[in-house]
C-alpha positions as CSV (number, residue, x, y, z in Angstrom):
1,X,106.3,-90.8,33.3
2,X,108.8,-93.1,35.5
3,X,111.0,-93.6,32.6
4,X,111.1,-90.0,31.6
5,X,114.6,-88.4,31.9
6,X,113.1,-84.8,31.5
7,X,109.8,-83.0,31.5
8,X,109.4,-79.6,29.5
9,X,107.1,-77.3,30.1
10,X,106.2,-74.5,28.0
11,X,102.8,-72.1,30.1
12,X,103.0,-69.4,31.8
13,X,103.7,-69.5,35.3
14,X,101.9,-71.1,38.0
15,X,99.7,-73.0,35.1
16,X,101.1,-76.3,35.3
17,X,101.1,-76.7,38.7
18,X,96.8,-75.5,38.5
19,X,97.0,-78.9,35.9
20,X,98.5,-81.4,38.1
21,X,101.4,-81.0,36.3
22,X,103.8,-78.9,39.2
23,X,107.3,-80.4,39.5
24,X,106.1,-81.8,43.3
25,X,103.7,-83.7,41.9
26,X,105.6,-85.1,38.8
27,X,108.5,-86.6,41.2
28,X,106.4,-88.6,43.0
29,X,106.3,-90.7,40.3
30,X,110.5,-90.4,39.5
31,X,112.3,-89.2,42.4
32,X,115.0,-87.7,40.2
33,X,113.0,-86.2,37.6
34,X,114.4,-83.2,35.8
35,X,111.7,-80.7,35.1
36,X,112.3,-77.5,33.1
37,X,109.6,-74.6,33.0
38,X,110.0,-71.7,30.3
39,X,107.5,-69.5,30.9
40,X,108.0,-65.7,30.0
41,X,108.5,-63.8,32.8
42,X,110.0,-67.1,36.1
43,X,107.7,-68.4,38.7
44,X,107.5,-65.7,40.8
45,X,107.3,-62.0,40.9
46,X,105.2,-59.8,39.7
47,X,105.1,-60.6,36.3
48,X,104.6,-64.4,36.8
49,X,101.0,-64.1,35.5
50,X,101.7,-62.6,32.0
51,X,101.6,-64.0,28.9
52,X,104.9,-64.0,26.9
53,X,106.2,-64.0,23.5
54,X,109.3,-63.3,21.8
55,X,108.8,-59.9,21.0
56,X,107.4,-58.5,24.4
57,X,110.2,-60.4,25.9
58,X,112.9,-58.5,23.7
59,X,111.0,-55.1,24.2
60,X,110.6,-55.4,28.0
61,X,114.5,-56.8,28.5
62,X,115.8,-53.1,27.0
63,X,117.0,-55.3,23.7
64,X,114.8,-53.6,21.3
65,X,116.1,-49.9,23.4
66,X,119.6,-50.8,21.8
67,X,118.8,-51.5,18.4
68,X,118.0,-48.8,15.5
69,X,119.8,-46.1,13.7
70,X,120.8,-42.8,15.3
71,X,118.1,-39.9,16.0
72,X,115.3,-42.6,15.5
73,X,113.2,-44.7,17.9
74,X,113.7,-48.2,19.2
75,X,113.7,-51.0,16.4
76,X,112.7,-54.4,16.4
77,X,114.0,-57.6,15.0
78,X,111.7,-58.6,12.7
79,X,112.0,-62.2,13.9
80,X,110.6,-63.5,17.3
81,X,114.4,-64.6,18.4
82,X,113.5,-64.8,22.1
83,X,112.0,-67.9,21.1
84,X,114.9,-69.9,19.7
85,X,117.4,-68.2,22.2
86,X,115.4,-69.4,25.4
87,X,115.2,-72.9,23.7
88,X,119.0,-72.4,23.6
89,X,119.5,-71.5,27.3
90,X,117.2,-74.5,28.4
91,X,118.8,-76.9,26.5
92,X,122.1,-75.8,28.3
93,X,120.4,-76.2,31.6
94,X,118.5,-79.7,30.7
95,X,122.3,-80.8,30.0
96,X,123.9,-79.5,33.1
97,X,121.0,-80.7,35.5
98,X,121.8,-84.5,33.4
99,X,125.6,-84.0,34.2
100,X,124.3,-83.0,38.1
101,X,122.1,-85.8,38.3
102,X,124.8,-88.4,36.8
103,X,127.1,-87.1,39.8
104,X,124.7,-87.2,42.1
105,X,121.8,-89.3,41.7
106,X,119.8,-85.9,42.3
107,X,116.8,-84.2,40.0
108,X,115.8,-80.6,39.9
109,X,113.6,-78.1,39.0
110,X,114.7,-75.3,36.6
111,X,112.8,-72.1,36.3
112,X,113.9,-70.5,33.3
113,X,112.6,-67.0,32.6
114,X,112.8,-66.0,28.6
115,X,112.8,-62.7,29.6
116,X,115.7,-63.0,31.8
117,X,117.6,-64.9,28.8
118,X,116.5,-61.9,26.6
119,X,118.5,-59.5,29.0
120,X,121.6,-61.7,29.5
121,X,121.9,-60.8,25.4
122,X,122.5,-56.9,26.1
123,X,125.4,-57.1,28.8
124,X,127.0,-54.2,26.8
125,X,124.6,-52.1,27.3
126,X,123.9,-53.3,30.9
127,X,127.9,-52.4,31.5
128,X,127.6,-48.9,29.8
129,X,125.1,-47.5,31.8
130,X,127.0,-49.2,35.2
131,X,130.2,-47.0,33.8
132,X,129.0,-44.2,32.6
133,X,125.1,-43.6,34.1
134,X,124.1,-43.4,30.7
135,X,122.1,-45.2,27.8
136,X,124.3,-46.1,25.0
137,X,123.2,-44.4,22.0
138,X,121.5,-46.1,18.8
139,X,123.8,-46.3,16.2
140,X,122.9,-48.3,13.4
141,X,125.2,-50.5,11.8
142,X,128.2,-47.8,13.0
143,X,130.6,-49.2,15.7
144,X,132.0,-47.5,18.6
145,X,135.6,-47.5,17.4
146,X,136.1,-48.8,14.2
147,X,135.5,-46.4,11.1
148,X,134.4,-47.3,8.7
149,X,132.0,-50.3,10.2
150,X,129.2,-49.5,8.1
151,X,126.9,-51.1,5.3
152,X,127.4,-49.0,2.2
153,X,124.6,-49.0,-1.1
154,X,125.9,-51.4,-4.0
155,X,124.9,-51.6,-7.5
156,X,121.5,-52.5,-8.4
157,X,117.9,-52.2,-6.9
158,X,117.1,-50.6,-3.3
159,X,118.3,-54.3,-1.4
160,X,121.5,-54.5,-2.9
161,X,124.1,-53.3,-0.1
162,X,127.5,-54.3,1.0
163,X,129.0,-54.4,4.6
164,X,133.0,-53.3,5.4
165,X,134.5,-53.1,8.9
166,X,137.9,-52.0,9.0
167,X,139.7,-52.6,12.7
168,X,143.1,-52.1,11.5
169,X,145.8,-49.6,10.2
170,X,146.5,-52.1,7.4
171,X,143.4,-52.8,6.8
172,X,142.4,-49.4,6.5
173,X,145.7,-49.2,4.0
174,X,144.2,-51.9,2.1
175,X,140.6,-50.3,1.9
176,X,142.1,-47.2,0.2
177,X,144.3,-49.3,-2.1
178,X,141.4,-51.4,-3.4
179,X,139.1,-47.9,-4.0
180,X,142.5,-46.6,-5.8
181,X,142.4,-44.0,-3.2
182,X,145.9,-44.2,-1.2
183,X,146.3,-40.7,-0.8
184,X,143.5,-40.9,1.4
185,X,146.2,-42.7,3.9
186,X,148.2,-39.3,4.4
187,X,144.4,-36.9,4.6
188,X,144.6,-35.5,8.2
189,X,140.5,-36.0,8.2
190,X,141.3,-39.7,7.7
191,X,145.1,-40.3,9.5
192,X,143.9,-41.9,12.5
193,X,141.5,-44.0,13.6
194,X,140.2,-41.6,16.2
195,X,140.4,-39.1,13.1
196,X,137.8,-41.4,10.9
197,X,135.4,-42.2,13.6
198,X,135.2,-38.4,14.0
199,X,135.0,-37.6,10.1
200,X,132.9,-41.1,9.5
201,X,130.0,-39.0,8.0
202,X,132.4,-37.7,5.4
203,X,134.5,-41.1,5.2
204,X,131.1,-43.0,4.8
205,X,130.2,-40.5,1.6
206,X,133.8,-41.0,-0.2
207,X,133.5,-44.6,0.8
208,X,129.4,-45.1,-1.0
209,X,130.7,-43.4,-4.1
210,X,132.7,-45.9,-4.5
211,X,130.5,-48.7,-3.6
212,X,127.6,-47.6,-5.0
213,X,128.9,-48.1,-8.7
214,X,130.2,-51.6,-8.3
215,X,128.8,-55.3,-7.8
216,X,128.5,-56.0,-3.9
217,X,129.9,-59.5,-4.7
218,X,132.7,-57.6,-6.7
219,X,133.7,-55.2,-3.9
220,X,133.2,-57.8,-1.5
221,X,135.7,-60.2,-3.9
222,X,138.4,-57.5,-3.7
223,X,138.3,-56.5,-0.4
224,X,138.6,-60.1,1.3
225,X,141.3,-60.7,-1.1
226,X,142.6,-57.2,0.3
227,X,142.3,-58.7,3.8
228,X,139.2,-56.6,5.0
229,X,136.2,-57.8,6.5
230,X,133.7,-57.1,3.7
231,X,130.0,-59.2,2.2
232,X,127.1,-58.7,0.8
233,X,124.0,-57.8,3.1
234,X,121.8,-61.1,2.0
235,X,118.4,-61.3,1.7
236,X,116.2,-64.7,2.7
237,X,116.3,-65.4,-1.5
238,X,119.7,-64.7,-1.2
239,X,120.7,-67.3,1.1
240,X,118.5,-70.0,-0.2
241,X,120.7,-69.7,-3.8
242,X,123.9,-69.0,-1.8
243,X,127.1,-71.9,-2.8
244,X,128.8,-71.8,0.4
245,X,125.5,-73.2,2.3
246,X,125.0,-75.5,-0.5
247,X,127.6,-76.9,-1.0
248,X,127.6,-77.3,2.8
249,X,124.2,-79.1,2.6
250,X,122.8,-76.4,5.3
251,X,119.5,-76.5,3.5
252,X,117.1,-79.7,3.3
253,X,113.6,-80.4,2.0
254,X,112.0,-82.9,3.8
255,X,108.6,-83.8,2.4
256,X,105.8,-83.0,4.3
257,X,102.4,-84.4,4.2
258,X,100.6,-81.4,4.1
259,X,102.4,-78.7,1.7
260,X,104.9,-81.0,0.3
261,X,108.5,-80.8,-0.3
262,X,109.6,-77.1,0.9
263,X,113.5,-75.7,1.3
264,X,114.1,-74.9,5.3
265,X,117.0,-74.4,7.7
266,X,119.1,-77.5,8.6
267,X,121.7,-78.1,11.5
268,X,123.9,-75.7,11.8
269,X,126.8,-78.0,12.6
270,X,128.2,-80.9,11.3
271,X,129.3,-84.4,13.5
272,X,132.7,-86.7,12.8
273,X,131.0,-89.4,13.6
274,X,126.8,-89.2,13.1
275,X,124.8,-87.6,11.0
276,X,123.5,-84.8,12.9
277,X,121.0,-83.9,10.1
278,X,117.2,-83.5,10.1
279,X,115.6,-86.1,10.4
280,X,111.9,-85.4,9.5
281,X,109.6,-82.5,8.2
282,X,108.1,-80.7,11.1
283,X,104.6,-83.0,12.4
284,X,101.3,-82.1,12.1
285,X,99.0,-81.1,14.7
286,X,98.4,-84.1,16.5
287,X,100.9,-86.6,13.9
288,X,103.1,-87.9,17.0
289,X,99.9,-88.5,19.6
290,X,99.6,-92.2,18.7
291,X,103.0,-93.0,18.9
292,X,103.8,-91.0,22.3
293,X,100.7,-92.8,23.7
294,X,101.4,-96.5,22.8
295,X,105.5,-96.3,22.7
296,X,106.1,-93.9,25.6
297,X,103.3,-94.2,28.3
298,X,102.2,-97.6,27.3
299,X,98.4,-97.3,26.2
300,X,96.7,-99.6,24.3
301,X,95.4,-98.9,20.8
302,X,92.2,-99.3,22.2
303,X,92.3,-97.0,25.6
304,X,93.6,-94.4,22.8
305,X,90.5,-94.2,20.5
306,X,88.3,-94.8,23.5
307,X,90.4,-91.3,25.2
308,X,89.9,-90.0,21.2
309,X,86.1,-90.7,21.0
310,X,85.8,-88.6,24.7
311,X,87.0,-85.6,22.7
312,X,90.6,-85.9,24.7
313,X,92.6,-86.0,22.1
314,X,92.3,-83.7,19.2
C-alpha cells in the first residue's frame, strides 16, 4: 500500500470504512494517499445506504424524465451509461487531486456520487425549469428551434432510418434543392424558421416522402455534399462493418482465453507519440490476483497459495 499513488473504491457508502478500508485508515500507511470512493448515492445523506446502479442512478437524477417522444412516458437508455460516465468524472478528479498533490505534497479523499454525475448531464433541463418553473417537454428526436431536426424512415426494413438537422437558411435552401423541391423556399408554411418549427408536423410528412423511397446512405451522400447535417441512424451491426471506424482501427479483437477472439470497442482517441491502444482482452475472474499479490504488495508465491488454500482467494 505505501507505494500506491491511488486507491479506488467501488461499495456503497460507509462499506469500506466497516472493512478496514476507510480513507483514515489507508493513510496511515501513505500520508499522501489519494483515495477515490464511487458509490451511488456520496457518503452521506440519506441515500448513503442504497445500492446503486446505472439505471437507478439515471432514473432518480431526472435523466430518464427528459428523454422519450412527445405524449409518451419517460424512456430509458437502453445502456447502463451512468457507469462509464462516473468512471469518467473520477478519472478527472484522480488527475486533479495528482496535479494537487504534485503542488503540494498533499493527498485527499474524494467522494464521488454517480448519481450526482448523472444530474450534472441534464443542466438544460435543470436551467429550464430555474427560467420558466416548468418541465421541459419530451420531444423525441425534434429540437427546440431547428426544423427539421428529426430522423426520417429510409428505404428498406423497419431499422433503416436517416437523421437531418437543418440550423440554417442555406441549409434549409440546400435541403429543398436536393429533394428537387425549391419552391418549398417561397411556401409561407415553410418561409421562416419560426414558420417550420410551427408547421414541422406537415414539413416532417413532405420531408419522409421523400426519404422514405431512397437509400439512407444515398440521401445522406447528397445532403452532406449539399452541406446539411444528415447520416444514417446505425445499428450495433452497423457500426461493426462501418469503413470510417475501420479504417481508423477503432475496433480490435484481442483473444481471450475464455470465448476467444471477439470484435469490441477500442480507444477512442489516437496519441502522436504512443500507442494508446488496448492492450489486452478483458481478465478473468481472478486472472490478475497472482500478479497483484507478488508484483504489487510483495507476497511470496508461497504466502499466496497458503491465503488460496484458506479459501481467501477465489
Amino acid at each position: 500500500m505505501p507505494h500506491c499513488d491511488v486507491v479506488a473504491e467501488n461499495f456503497a457508502g460507509g462499506v469500506a470504512v466497516k472493512m478496514g478500508l476507510g480513507y483514515e485508515k489507508l493513510r496511515e500507511l501513505r500520508s499522501d494517499l489519494i483515495m477515490i470512493s464511487m458509490s451511488g448515492y456520496g457518503q452521506n445523506g440519506p441515500y448513503r445506504n442504497y445500492l446503486g446502479y446505472g439505471p437507478p442512478a439515471a432514473a432518480l437524477s431526472g435523466f430518464f424524465h427528459t428523454m422519450g417522444y412527445e405524449g409518451m412516458g419517460p424512456a430509458e437508455l437502453g445502456i447502463s451509461y451512468m457507469d462509464p460516465n462516473a468512471g469518467i468524472f473520477a478519472a478527472i478528479a484522480v488527475m486533479a487531486a495528482l496535479i494537487h498533490r504534485k503542488r503540494t505534497g498533499q493527498g485527499q479523499f474524494i467522494d464521488q456520487s454517480q448519481f450526482e454525475t448523472a444530474v450534472g448531464l441534464i443542466g438544460e433541463g435543470l436551467l429550464h425549469h430555474a427560467m420558466t418553473g416548468t418541465d421541459p417537454k419530451r420531444t423525441g428526436n425534434h429540437d427546440p428551434i431547428m426544423a427539421p431536426h428529426n430522423t426520417y424512415k429510409a428505404q428498406g426494413d423497419a431499422d433503416k432510418w436517416v437523421s437531418i438537422a437543418v440550423g440554417t437558411e442555406d441549409e434549409w435552401r440546400n435541403l429543398c434543392a436536393v429533394m428537387g423541391k425549391p419552391k418549398l423556399t417561397d411556401d409561407p408554411r415553410f418561409v421562416t424558421q419560426a414558420a417550420r418549427k410551427q408547421n414541422e408536423n406537415e414539413l416532417n410528412r413532405i420531408i419522409t416522402e421523400w426519404t422514405s423511397n431512397r437509400d439512407r446512405w444515398e440521401t445522406t451522400r447528397a445532403l452532406q455534399q449539399a452541406g446539411v447535417a444528415a447520416f444514417p441512424s446505425m445499428s450495433n451491426k452497423d457500426l461493426t462493418t462501418d469503413e470510417h471506424l475501420r479504417e481508423r482501427g477503432y475496433f480490435v479483437q484481442p483473444g481471450h482465453p475464455e470465448i476467444g477472439r471477439r470484435m469490441h470497442a477500442g480507444i477512442p482517441w489516437t496519441f502522436g507519440r504512443s500507442p494508446g491502444k488496448v492492450a489486452s482482452a478483458a481478465p478473468v475472474r481472478g486472472g490478475d490476483t497472482d500478479d497483484v499479490l507478488t508484483n504489487l504488495l510483495g507476497y511470496s508465491k508461497e504466502k499466496v497459495e497458503q491465503l488460496r488454500k484458506g479459501g481467501a482467494l477465489s
